[in-house]
Residue frames as qw, qx, qy, qz and C-alpha x, y, z in Angstrom:
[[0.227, -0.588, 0.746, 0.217, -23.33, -0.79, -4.39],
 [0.702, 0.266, -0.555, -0.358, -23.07, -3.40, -7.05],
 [0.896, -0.166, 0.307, -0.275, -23.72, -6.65, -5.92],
 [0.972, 0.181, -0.067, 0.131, -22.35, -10.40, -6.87],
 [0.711, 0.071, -0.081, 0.695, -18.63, -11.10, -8.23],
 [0.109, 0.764, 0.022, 0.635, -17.73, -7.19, -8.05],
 [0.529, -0.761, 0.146, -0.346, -18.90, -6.49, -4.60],
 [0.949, -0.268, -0.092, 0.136, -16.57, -9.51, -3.54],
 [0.542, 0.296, -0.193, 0.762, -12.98, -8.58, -5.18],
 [0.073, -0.751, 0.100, -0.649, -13.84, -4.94, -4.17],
 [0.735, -0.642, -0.014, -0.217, -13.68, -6.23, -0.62],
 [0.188, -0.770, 0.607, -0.061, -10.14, -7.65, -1.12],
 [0.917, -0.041, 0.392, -0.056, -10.57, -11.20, -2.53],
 [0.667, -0.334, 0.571, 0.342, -8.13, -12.59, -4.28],
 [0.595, 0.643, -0.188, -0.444, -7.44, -12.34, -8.23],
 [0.910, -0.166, 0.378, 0.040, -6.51, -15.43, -9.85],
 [0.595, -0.102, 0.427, 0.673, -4.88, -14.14, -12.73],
 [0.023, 0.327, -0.262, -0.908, -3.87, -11.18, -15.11],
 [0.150, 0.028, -0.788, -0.597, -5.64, -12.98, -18.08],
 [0.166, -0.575, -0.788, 0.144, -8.89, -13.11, -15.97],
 [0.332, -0.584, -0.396, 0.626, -9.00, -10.00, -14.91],
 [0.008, 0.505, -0.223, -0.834, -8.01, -7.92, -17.89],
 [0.024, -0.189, -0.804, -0.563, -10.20, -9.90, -20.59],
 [0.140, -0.476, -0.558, -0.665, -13.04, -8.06, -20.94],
 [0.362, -0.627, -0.610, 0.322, -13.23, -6.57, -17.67],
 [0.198, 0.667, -0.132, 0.706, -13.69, -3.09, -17.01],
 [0.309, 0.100, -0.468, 0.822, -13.18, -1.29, -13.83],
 [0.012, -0.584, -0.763, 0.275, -15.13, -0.25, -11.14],
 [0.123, 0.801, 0.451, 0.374, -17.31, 2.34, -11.23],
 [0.486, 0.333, -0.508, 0.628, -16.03, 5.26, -8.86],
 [0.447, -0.469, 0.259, -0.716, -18.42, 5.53, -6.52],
 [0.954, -0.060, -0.241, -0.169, -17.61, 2.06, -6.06],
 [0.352, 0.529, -0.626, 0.452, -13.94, 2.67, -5.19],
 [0.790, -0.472, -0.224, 0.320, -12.41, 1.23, -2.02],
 [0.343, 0.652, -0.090, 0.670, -10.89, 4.64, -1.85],
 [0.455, -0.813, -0.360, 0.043, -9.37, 6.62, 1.20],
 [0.427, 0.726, -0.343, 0.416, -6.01, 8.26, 2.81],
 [0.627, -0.084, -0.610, 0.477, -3.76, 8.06, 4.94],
 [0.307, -0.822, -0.016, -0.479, -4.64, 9.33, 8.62],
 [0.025, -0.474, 0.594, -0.649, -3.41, 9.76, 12.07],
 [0.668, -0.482, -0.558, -0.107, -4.96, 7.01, 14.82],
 [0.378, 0.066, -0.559, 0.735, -3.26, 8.91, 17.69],
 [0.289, -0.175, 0.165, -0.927, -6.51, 10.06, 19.12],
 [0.642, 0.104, 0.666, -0.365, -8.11, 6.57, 18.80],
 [0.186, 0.111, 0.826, 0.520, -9.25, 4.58, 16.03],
 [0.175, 0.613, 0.752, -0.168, -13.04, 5.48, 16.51],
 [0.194, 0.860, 0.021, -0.472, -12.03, 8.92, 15.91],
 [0.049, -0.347, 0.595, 0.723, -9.93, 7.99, 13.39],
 [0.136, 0.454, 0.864, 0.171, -13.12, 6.10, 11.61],
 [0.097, 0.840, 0.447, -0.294, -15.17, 9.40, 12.09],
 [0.138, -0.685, 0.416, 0.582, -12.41, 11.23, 10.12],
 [0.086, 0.021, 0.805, 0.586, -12.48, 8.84, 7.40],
 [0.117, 0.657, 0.700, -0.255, -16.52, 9.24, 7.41],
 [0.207, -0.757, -0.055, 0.617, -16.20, 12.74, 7.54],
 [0.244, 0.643, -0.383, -0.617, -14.21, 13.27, 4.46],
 [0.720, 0.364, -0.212, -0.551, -15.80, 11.02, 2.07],
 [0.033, -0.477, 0.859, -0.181, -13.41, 7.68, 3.20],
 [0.872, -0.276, 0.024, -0.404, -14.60, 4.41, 3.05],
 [0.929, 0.062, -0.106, 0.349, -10.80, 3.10, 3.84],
 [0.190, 0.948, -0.218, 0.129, -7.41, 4.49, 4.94],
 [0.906, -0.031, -0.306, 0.291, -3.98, 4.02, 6.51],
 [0.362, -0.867, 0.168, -0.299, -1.97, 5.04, 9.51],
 [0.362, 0.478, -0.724, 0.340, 1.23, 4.54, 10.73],
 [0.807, -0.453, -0.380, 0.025, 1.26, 1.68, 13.56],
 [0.549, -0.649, -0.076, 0.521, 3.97, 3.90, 15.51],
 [0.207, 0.880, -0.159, -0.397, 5.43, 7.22, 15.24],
 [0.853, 0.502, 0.137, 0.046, 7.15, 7.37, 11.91],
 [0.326, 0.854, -0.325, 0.243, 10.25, 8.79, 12.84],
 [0.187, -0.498, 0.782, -0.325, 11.59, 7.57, 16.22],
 [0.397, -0.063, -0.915, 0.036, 9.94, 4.05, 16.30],
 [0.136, 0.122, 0.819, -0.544, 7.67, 4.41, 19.70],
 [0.311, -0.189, -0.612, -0.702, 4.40, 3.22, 19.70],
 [0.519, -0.218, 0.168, -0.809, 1.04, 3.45, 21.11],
 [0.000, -0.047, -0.999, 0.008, -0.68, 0.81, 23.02],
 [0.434, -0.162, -0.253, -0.849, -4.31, 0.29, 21.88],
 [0.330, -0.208, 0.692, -0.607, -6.72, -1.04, 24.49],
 [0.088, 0.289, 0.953, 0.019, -9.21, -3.83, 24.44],
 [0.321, 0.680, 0.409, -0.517, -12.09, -1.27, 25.07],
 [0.043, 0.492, -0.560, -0.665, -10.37, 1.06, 22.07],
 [0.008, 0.109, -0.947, -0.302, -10.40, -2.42, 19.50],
 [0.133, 0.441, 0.858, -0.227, -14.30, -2.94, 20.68],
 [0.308, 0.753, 0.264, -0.519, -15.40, 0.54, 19.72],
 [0.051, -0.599, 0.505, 0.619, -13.46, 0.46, 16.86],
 [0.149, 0.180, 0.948, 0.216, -15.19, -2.69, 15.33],
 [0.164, 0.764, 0.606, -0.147, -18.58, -0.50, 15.77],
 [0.098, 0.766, -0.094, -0.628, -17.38, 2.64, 14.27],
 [0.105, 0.363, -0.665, -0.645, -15.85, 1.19, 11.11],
 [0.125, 0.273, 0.942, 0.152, -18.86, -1.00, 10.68],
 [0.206, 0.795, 0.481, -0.307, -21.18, 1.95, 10.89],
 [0.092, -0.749, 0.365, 0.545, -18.73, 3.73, 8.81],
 [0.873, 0.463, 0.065, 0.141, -18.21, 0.71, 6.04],
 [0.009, 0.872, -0.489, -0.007, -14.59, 1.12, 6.40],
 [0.944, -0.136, 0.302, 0.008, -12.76, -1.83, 5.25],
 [0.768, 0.282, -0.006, 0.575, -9.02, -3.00, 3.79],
 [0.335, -0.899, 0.257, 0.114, -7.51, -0.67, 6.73],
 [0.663, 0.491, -0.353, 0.441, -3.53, -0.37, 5.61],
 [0.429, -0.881, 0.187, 0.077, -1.43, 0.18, 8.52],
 [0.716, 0.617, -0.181, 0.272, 1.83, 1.06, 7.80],
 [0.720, -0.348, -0.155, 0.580, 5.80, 0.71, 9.55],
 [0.200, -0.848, 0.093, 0.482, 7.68, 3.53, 10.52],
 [0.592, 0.737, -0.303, 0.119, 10.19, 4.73, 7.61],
 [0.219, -0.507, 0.819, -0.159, 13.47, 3.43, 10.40],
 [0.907, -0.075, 0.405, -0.086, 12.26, 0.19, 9.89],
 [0.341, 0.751, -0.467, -0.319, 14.69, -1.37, 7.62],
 [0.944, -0.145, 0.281, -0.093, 14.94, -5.11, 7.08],
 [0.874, 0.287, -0.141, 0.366, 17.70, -5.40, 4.69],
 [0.005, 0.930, -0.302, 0.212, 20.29, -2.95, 7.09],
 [0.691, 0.407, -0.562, 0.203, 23.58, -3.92, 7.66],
 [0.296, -0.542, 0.469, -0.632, 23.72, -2.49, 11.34],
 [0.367, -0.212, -0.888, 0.177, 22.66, -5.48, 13.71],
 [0.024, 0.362, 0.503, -0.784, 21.00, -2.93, 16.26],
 [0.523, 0.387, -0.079, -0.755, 18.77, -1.26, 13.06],
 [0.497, 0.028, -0.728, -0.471, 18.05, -4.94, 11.67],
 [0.152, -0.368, -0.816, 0.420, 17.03, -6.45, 15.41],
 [0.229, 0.373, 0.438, -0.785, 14.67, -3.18, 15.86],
 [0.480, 0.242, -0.374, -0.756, 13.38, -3.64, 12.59],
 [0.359, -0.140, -0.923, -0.019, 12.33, -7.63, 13.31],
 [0.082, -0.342, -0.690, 0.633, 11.07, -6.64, 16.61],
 [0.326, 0.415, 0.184, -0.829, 8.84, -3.72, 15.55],
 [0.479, 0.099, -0.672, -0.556, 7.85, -5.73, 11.98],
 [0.270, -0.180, -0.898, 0.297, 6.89, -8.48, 14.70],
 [0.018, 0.245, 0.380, -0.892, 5.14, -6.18, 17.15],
 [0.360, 0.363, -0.127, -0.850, 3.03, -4.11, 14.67],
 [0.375, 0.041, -0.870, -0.319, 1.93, -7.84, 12.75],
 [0.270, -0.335, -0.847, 0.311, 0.30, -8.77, 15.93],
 [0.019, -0.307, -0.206, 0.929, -1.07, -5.27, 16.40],
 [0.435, 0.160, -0.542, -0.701, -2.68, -5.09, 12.86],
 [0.373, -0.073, -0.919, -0.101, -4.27, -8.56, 13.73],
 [0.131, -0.352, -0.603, 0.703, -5.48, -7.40, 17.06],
 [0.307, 0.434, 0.285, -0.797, -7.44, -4.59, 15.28],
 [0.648, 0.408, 0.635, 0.098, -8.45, -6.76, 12.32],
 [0.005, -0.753, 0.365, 0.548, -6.29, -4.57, 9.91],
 [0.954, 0.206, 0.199, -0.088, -6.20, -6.38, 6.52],
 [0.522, 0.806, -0.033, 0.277, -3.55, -4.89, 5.53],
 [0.453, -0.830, 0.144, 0.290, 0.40, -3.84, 6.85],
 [0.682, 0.699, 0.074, 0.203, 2.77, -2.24, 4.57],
 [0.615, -0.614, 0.334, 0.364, 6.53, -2.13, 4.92],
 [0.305, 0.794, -0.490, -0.188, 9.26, -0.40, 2.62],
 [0.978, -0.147, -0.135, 0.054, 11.41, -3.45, 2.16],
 [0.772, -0.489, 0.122, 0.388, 14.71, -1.63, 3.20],
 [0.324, 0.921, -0.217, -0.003, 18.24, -0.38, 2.12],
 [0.982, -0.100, -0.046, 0.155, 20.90, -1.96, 1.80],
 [0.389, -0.671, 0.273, 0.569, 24.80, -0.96, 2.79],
 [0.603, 0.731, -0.312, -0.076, 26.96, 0.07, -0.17],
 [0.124, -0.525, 0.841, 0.034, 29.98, -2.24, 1.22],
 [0.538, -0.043, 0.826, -0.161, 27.47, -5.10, 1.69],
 [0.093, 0.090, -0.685, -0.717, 25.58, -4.84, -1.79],
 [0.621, -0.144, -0.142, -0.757, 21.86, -5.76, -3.00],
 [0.684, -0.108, -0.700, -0.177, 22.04, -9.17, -2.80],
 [0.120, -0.090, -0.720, 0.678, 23.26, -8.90, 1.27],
 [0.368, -0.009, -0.083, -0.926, 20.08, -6.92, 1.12],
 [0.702, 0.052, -0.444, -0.554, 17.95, -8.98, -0.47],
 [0.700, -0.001, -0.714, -0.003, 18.75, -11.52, 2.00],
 [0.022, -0.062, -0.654, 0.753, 18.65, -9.77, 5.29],
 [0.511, -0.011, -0.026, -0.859, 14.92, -9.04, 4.16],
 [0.753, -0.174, -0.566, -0.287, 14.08, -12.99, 3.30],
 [0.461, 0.051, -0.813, 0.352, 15.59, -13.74, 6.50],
 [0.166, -0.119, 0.195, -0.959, 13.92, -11.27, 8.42],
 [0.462, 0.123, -0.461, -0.748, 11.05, -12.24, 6.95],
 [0.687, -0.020, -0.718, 0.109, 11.12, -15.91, 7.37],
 [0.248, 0.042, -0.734, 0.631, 11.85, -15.34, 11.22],
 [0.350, -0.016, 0.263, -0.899, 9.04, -13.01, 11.92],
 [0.620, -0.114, -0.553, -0.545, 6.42, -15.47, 9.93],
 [0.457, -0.001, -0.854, 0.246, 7.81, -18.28, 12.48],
 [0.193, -0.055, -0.638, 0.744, 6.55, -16.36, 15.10],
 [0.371, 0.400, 0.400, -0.736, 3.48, -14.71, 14.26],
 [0.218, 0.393, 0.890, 0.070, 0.83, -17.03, 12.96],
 [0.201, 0.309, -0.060, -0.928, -1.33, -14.68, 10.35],
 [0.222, 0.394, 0.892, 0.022, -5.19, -14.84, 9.98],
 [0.248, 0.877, 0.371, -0.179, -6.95, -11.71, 9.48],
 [0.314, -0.646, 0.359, 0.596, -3.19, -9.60, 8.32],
 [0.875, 0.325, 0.176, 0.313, -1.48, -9.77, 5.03],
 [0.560, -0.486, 0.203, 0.640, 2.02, -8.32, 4.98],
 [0.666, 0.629, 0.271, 0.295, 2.74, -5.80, 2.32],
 [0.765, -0.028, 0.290, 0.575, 5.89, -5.19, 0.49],
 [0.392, 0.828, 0.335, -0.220, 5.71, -1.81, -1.40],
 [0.573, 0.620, 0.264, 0.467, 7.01, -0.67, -4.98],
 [0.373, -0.697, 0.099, 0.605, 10.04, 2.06, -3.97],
 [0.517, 0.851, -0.079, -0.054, 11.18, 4.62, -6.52],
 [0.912, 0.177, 0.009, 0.369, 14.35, 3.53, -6.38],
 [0.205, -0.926, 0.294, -0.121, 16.32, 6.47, -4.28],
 [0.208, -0.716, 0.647, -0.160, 19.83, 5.22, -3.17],
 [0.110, 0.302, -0.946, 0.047, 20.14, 1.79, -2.03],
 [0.692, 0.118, 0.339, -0.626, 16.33, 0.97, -1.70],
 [0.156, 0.144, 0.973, 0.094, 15.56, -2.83, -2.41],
 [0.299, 0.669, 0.658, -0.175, 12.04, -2.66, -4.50],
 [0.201, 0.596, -0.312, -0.712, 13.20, 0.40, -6.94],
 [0.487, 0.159, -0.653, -0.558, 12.65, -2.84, -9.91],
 [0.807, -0.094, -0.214, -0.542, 10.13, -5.33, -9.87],
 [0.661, 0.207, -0.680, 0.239, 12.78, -8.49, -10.20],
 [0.131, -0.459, 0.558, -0.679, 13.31, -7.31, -6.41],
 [0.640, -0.070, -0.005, -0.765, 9.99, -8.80, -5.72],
 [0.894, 0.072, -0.211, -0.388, 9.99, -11.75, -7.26],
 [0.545, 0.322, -0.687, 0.356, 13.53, -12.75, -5.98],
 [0.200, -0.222, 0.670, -0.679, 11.92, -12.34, -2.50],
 [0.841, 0.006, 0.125, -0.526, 9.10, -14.30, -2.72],
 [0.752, 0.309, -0.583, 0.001, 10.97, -17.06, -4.55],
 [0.466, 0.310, -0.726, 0.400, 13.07, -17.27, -1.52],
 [0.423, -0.227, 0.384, -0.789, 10.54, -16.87, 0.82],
 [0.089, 0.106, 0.984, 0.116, 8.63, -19.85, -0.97],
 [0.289, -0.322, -0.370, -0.822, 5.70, -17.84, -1.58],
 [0.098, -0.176, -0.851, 0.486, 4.48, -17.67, 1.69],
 [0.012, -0.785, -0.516, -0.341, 0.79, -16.98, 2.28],
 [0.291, -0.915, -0.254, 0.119, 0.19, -13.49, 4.07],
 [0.256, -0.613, 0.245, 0.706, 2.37, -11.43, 1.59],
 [0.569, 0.609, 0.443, 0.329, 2.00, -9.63, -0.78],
 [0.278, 0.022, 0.154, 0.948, 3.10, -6.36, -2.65],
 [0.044, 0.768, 0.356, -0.531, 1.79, -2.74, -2.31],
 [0.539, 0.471, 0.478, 0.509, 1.74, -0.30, -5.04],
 [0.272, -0.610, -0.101, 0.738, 2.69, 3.09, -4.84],
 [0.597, 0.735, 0.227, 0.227, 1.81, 4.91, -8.13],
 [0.086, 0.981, -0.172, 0.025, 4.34, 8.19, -7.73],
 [0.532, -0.540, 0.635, 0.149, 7.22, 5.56, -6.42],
 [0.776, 0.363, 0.501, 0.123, 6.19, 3.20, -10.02],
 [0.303, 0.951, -0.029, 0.052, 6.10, 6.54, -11.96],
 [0.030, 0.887, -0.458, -0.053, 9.74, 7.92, -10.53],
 [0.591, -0.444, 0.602, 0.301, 11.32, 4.60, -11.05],
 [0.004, 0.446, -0.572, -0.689, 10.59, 4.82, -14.49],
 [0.207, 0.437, 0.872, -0.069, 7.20, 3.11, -15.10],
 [0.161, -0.090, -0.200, -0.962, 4.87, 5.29, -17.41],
 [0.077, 0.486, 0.848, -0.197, 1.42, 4.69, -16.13],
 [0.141, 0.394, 0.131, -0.899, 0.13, 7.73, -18.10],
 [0.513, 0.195, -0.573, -0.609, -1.42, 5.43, -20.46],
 [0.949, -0.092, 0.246, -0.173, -3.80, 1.77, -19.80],
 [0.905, 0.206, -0.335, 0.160, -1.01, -0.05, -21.65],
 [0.174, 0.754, -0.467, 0.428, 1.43, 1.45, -19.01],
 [0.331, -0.412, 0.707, -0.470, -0.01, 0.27, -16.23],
 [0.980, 0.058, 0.181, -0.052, -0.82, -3.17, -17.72],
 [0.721, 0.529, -0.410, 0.183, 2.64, -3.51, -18.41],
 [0.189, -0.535, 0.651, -0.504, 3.67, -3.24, -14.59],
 [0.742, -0.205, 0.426, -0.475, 0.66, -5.23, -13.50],
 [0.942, 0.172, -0.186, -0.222, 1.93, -8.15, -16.44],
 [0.338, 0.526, -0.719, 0.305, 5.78, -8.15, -15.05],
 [0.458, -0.363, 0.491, -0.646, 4.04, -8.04, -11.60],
 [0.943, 0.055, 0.076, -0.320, 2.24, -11.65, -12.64],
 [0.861, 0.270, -0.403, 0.154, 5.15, -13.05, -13.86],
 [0.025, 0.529, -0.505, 0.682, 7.49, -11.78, -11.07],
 [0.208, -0.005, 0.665, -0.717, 4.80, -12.53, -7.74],
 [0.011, 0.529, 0.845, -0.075, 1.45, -13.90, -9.04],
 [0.038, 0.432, 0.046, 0.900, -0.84, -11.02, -9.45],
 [0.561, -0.674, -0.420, -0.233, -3.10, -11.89, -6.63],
 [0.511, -0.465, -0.493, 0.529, -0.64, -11.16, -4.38],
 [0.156, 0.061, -0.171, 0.971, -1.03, -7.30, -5.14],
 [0.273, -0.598, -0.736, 0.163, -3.63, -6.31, -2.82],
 [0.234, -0.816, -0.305, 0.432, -3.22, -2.09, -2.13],
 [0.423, 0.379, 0.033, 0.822, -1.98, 1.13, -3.86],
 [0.154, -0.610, -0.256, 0.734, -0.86, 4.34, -2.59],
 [0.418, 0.631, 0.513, 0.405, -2.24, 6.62, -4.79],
 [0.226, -0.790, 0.032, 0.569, 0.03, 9.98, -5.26],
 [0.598, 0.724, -0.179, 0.294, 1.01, 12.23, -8.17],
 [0.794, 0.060, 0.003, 0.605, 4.93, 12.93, -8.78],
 [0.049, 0.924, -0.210, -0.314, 6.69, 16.05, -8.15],
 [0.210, -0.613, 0.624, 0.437, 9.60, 14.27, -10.01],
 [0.709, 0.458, -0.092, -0.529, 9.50, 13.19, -13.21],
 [0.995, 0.012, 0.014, -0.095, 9.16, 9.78, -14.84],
 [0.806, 0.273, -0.209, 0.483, 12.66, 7.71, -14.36],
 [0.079, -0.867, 0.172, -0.461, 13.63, 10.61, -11.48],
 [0.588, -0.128, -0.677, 0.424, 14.28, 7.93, -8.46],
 [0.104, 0.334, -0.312, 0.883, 12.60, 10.50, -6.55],
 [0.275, -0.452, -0.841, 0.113, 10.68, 9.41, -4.00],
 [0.015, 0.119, 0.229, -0.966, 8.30, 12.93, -3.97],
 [0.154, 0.504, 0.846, -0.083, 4.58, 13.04, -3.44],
 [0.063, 0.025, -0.060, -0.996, 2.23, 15.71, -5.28],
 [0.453, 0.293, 0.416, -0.732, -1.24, 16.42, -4.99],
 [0.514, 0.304, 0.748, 0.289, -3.41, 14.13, -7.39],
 [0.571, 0.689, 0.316, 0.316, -3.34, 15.67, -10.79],
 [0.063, 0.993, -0.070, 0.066, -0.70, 18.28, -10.51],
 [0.802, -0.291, 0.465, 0.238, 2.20, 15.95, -10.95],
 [0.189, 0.529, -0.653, -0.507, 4.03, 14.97, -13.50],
 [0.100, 0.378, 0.896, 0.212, 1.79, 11.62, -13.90],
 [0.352, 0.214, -0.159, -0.898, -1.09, 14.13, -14.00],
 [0.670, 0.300, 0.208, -0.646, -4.84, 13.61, -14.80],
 [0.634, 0.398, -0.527, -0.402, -3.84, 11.12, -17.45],
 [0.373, 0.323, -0.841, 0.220, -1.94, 8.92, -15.19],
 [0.392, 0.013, 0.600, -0.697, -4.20, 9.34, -11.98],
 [0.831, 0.297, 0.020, -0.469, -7.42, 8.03, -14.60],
 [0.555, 0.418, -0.715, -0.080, -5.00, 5.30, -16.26],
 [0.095, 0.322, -0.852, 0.401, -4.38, 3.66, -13.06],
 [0.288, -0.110, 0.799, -0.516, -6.98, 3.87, -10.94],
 [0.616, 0.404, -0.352, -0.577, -9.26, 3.16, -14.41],
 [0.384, 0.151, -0.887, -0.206, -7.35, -0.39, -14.94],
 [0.707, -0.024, -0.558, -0.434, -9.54, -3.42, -13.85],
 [0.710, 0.079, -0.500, 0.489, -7.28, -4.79, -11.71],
 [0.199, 0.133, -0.303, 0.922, -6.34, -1.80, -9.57],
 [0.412, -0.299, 0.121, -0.852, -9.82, 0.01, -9.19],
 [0.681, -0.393, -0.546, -0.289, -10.76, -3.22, -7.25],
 [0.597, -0.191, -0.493, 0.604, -7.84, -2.56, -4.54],
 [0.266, -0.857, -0.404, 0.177, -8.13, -0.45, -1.62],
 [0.344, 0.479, -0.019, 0.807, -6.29, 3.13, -2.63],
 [0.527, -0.741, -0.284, 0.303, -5.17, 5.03, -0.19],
 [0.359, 0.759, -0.097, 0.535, -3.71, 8.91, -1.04],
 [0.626, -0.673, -0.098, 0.382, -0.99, 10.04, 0.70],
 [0.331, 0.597, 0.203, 0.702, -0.40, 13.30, -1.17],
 [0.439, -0.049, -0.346, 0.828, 1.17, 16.56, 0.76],
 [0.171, -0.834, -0.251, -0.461, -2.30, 18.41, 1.90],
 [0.094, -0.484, 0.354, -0.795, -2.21, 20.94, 5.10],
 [0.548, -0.040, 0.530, -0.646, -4.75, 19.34, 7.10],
 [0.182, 0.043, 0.978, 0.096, -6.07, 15.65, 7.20],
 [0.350, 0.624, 0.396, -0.576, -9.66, 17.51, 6.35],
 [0.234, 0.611, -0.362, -0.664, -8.07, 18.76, 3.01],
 [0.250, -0.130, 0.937, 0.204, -8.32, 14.62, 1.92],
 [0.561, 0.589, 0.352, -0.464, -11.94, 15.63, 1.18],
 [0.404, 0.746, -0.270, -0.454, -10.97, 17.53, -1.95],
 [0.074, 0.504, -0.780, -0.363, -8.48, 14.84, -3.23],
 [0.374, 0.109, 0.920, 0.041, -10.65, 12.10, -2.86],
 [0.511, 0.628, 0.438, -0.390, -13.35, 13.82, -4.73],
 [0.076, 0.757, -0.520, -0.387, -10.41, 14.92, -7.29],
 [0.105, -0.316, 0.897, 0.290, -10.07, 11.45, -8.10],
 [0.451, 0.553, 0.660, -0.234, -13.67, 10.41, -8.62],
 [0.341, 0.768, -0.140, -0.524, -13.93, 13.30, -10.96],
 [0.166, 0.491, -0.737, -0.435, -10.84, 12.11, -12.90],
 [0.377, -0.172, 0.904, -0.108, -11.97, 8.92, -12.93],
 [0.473, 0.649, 0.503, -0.317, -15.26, 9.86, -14.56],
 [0.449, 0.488, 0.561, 0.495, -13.70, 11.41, -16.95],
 [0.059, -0.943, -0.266, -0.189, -14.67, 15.07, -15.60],
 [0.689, -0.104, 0.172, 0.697, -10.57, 16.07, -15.37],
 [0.293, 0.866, 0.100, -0.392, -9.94, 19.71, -16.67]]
């Protein structure tokens, strides 16, 4: 592994700005990536850590309770101990753990915005507990009677409440980039920056990246100037240090679709051009990437992660 400044970011350190970062830097190398996918911890973390091992993982993410109905697993003290020795023999660092899809901070419901505090609460303290750096949360939908801005403000409040309560040291909260489906808060950038503003830029938040969710809201990232044109709104919008993770999926829908549909990396509609563009930029190929693209079997993550290396190199058909 490369050594000095490099080896640091790649770990998850801060970036102080665009104009650092993109002047005359290039990108890692890809057997340098912080590269992995999303898995399943419902057998344990150790085993999930031997899974990421296994297929070529030196990172991933996992839902912190089931993703459909909300219940979640309690993980044990022993668990949390063996887990520190598996991902350290494993090199497995910037873990993403991620809320259910019911969470929903800007809903209009009182009963689906209380379970969404509570479990955004919960799962913060969880992620800490297993020294997770990482916990990523759609930011919501908002009613069509009540509008974005109601939205946009059940999320800062939300937001704001949970912080009060849970004191973050090893965490950082992340926000993620939404393709803009229906009434989804985070479909444009502005979203972003109007939540942080009102948040006061708190520390321990920041913003995920989602390439296929960038792509279908109408971002071209099939080119370096594409996806330096996200990552310069993104600076002016939120700081760019605060973006800290991407999901890395092609598009079944195509660019400007609002379609929030994952495809296997390069066989999208961003495609080999877009998959190298991204994880290529400077910026990006220091964060931890984490595919969550529609294989059969958490085994099959092998192939995709090598799939991107390839592209990455340049060795694309």
């Amino acid at each position: 592994r490369r050594g000095g400044d490099d080896a640091g970011i790649a770990r998850g350190l801060a970036f102080s700005s665009l104009a650092i970062f993109q002047k005359g830097l290039i990108g890692l190398r890809p057997e340098d990536f912080r590269l992995g996918a999303h898995l399943s911890i419902a057998k344990g973390l150790p085993e999930a850590a031997e899974l990421a091992r296994s297929i070529g993982a030196n990172t991933f993410a996992f839902f912190t309770r089931n993703p459909r109905g909300g219940a979640a697993r309690e993980i044990p003290p022993e668990e949390i101990a063996a887990w520190e020795t598996a991902r350290a023999e494993a090199d497995i660092w910037q873990l993403v753990g991620h809320l259910p899809y019911t969470v929903n901070l800007a809903a209009a419901k009182p009963p689906t915005w209380g379970f969404a505090k509570q479990a955004l609460e919960q799962d913060l303290r969880k992620a800490e507990a297993i020294g997770a750096e990482f916990l990523a949360v759609h930011p919501g939908a908002y009613s069509e009677e009540e509008g974005l801005e109601a939205g946009i403000d059940r999320i800062v409040r939300a937001i704001t409440e949970v912080f009060s309560k849970v004191h973050l040291k090893r965490t950082t909260l992340l926000l993620e980039t939404m393709a803009g489906q229906g009434h989804e808060v985070g479909g444009e950038l502005w979203h972003f920056g109007e939540i942080f503003k009102r948040l006061g830029q708190p520390q321990g938040l920041g913003i995920c990246l989602d390439s296929c969710h960038l792509f279908a809201a109408g971002h071209d990232l099939r080119s370096p100037d594409g996806v330096k044109r996200v990552l310069d709104e993104l600076d002016r919008q939120v700081g760019l240090e605060r973006v800290r993770a991407l999901h890395l999926n092609d598009s079944k829908g195509e660019l400007g679709s609002h379609r929030d549909r994952h495809e296997l990396i390069g066989q999208g509609h961003l495609g080999e051009a877009g998959i190298r563009a991204v994880v290529t930029n400077p910026v990006i190929s220091r964060l931890p990437m984490v595919i969550e693209t529609p294989v059969k079997e958490y085994e099959d993550y092998a192939g995709e992660i090598r799939r991107v290396k390839e592209i990455a190199a340049g060795a694309g058909s």
